[in-house]
C-alpha positions as a printed Julia matrix, in Angstrom:
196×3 Matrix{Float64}:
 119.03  117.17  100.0
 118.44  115.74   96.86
 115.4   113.72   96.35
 115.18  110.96   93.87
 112.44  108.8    92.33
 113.35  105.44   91.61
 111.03  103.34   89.53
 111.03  100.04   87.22
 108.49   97.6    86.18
 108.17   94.63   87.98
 111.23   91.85   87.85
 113.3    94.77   86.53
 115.57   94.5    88.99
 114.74   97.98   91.3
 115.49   96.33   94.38
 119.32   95.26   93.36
 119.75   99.12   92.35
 118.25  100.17   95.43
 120.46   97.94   97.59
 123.7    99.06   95.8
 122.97  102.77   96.23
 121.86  101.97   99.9
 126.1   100.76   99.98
 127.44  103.84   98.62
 125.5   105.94  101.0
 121.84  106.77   99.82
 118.45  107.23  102.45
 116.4   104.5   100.28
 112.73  105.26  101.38
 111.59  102.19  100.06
 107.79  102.49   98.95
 107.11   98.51   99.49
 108.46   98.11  102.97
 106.35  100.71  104.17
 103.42   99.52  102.03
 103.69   96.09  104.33
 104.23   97.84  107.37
 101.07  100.42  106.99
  98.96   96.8   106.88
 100.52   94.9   109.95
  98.04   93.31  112.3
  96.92   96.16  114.95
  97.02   98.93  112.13
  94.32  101.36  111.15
  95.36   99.98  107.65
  94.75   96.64  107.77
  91.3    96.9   109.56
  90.76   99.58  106.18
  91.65   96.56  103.72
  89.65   93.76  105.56
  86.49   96.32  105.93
  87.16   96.75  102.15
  87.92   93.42  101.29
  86.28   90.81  103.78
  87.95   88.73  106.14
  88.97   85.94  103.3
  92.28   88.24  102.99
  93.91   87.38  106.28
  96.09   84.46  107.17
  95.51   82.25  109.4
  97.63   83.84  111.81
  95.47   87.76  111.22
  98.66   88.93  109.61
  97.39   90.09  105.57
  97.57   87.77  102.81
  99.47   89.17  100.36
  99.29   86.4    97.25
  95.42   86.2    98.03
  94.85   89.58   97.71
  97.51   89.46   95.15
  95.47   87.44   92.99
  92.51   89.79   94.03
  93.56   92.83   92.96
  95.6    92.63   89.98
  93.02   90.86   87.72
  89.88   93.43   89.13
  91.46   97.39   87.85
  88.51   98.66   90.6
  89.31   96.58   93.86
  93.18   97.44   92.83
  92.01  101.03   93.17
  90.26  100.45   96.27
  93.42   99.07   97.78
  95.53  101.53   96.19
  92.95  104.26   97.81
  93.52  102.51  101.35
  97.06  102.12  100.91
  98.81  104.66   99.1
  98.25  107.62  101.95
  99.67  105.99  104.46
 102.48  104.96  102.67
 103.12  108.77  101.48
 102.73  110.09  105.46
 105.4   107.45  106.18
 107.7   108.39  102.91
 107.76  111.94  104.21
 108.27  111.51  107.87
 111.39  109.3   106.95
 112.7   112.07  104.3
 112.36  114.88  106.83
 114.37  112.71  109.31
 117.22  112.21  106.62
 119.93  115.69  106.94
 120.15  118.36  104.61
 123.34  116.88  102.24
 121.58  113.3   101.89
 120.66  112.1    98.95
 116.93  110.21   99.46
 116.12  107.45   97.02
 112.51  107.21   97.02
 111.62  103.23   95.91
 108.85  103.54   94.27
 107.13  100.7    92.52
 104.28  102.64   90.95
 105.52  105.96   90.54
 104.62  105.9    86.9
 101.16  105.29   87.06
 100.42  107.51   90.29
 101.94  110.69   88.43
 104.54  111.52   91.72
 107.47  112.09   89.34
 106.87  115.78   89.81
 107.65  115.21   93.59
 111.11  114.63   92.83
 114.34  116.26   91.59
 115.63  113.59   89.44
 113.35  110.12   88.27
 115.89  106.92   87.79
 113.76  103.95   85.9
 115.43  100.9    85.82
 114.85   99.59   82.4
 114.2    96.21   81.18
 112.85   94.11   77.96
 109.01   92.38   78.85
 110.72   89.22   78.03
 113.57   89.71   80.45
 111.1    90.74   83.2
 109.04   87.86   82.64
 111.48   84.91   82.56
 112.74   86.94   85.71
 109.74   86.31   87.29
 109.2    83.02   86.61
 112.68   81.36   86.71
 113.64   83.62   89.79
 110.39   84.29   91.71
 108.54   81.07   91.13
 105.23   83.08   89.65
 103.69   81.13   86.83
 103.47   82.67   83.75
 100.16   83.79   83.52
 100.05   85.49   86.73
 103.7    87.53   86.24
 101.54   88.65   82.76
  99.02   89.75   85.19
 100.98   91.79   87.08
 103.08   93.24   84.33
 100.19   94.56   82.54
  98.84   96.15   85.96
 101.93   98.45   85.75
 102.86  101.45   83.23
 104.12  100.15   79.94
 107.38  100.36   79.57
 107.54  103.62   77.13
 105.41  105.14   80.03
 108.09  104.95   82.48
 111.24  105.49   80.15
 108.73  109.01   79.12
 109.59  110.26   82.7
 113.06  108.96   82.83
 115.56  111.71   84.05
 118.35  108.72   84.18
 118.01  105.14   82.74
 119.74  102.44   84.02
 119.71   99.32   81.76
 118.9    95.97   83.55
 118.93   93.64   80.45
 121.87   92.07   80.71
 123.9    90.18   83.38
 124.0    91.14   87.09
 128.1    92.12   86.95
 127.12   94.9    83.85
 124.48   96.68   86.46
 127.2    98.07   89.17
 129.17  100.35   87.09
 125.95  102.32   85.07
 124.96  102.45   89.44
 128.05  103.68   90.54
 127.42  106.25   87.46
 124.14  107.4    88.52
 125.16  107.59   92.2
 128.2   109.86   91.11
 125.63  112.15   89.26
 123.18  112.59   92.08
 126.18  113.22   94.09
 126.8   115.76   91.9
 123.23  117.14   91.74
């Protein structure tokens, strides 16, 4: 088994690389899925969030809402480490009960948003960022995802600069350009974790 760490800043384009090596035969463990599931209405984890948080989080419906707490979170550094605090554990418990489950000749793509600024590179045999300009990220976030401008800045500088992440880079894919240039440097990378 090879175990991978796949990271990039947000609007980097992590999820398109994670979908293309999910084609070609990867386990993605994907960090945000499970980060959403860990909250659902009924779990432990969302009754840890609205003790932390207050009821003002929840929809309507008593499912989590995600832009309110969102907005929360990502301009307050403490209540963003309160929710990480929450979070974070269960998402790891769930990582590894889906990595022992892959077999031994798999290669497991770990998605991880924030695996820069949580230090978990050392968890893994190889670390792919997927590498993109500020500016790109930004008018990928706006034009693409709808987020106003000042909010997308928001979240940005929540994350690792971009030097951080490229510091603990064992492979860098670049995701500046055009969607048709990102499939061969993937089909590269996926070749050399074959290989690893």
């Amino acid at each position: 088994m090879v175990k991978v760490g796949l990271t990039g800043g947000i609007g980097a384009g992590k999820s398109e690389v994670s979908r293309l090596l999910a084609s070609y035969g990867a386990v993605i463990v994907d960090a945000d899925k499970i980060a959403r599931e860990v909250v659902e209405p009924g779990t432990p984890g969302l009754a840890a969030v609205v003790e932390e948080f207050g009821e003002d989080v929840l929809a309507a419906d008593g499912t989590l809402d995600r832009p309110k707490l969102g907005a929360l979170v990502f301009s307050d550094q403490e209540k963003l480490k309160a929710l990480n605090a929450i979070v974070h554990p269960l998402v790891g418990a769930r990582s590894a009960e889906l990595e022992a489950s892959a077999g031994p000749d798999a290669v497991v793509v770990h998605d991880v948003p924030l695996l820069t600024e949580n230090g978990l590179a050392p968890l893994y045999d190889l670390v792919v960022v997927v590498d993109a300009a500020p500016q790109t990220q930004l008018d990928r976030l706006v034009r693409l995802r709808g987020m106003a401008e000042d909010e997308a800045g928001r979240r940005m500088a929540a994350q690792a600069t971009r030097e951080e992440r490229l510091a603990i880079a064992d492979l860098v894919i670049d995701n500046d350009g055009p969607l048709e240039a990102l499939e061969p440097q993937v089909r590269k990378v996926w070749a050399r974790l074959r290989g690893a």
